[in-house]
C-alpha positions as CSV (number, residue, x, y, z in Angstrom):
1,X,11.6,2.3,-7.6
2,X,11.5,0.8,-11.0
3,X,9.8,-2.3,-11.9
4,X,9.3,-4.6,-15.1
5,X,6.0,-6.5,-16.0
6,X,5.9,-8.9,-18.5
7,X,2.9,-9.5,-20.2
8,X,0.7,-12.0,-22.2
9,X,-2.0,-12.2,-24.2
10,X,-4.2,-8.9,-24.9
11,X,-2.0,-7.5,-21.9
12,X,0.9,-7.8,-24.5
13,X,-1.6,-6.2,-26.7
14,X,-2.1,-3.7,-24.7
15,X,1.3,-2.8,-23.9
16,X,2.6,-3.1,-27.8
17,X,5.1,-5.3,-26.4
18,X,5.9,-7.9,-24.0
19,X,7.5,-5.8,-21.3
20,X,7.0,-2.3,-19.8
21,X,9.2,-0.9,-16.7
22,X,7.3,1.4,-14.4
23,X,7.8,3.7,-11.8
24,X,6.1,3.1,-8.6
25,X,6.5,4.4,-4.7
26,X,8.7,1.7,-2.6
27,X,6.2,-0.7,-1.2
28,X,3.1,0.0,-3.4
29,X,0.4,-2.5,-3.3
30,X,-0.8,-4.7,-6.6
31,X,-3.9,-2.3,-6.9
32,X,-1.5,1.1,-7.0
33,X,0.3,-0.7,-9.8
34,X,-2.8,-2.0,-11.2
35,X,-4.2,1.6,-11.1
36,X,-1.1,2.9,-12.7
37,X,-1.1,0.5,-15.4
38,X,-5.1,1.9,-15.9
39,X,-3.7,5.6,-16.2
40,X,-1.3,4.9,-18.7
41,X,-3.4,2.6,-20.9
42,X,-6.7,2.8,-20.4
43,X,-7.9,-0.5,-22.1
44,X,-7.0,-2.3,-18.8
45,X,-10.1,-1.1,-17.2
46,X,-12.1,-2.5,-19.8
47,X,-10.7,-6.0,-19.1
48,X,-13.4,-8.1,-17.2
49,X,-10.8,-9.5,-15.0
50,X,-6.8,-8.7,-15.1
51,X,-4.5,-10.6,-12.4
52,X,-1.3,-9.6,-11.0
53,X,1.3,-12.7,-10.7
54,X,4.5,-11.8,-8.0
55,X,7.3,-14.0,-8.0
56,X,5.5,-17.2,-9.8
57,X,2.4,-17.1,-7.5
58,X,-1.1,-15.2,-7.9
59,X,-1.0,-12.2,-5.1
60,X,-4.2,-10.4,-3.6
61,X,-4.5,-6.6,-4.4
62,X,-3.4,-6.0,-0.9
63,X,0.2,-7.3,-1.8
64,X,3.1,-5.2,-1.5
65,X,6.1,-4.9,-4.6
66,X,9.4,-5.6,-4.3
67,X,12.5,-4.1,-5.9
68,X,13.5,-7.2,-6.9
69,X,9.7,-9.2,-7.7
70,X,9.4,-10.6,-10.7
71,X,5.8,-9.1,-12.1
72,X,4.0,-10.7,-14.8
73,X,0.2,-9.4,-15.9
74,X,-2.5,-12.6,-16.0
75,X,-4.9,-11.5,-18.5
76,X,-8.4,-12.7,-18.9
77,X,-8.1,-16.6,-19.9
78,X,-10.6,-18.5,-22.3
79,X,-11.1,-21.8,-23.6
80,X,-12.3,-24.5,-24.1
């Protein structure tokens, strides 16, 4: 199945824009997509800390993707 992150911050950064679509197996957990995002840019896994948000809520790794889930990456937050 096809999904669409959105992303902020240095996750925008990352991405060189605020979206990317991915392919991913039908019920894949956060940390598969997570772990594809790492293979396909590797400045992900030099993030101290990079969130997953499913449908407006923060989700554990464990979490399993919809079709239909509305993704967005959390970045690492500062200030002050």
């Amino acid at each position: 199945m096809n999904i669409t992150i959105q992303a902020f911050g240095i996750a925008k950064d990352i991405l060189s824009g605020s979206t990317t679509t991915l392919e991913v197996e039908e019920g894949s957990t956060v940390a598969e997509v997570k772990a594809i995002l790492a293979r396909q840019y590797p400045a992900f896994e030099k993030l101290a800390s990079l969130r997953l948000a499913v449908n407006a809520s923060y989700v554990s790794d464990d979490h399993r993707i919809s079709t239909n889930d509305e993704i967005v990456l959390i970045p690492p937050v500062s200030g002050g």
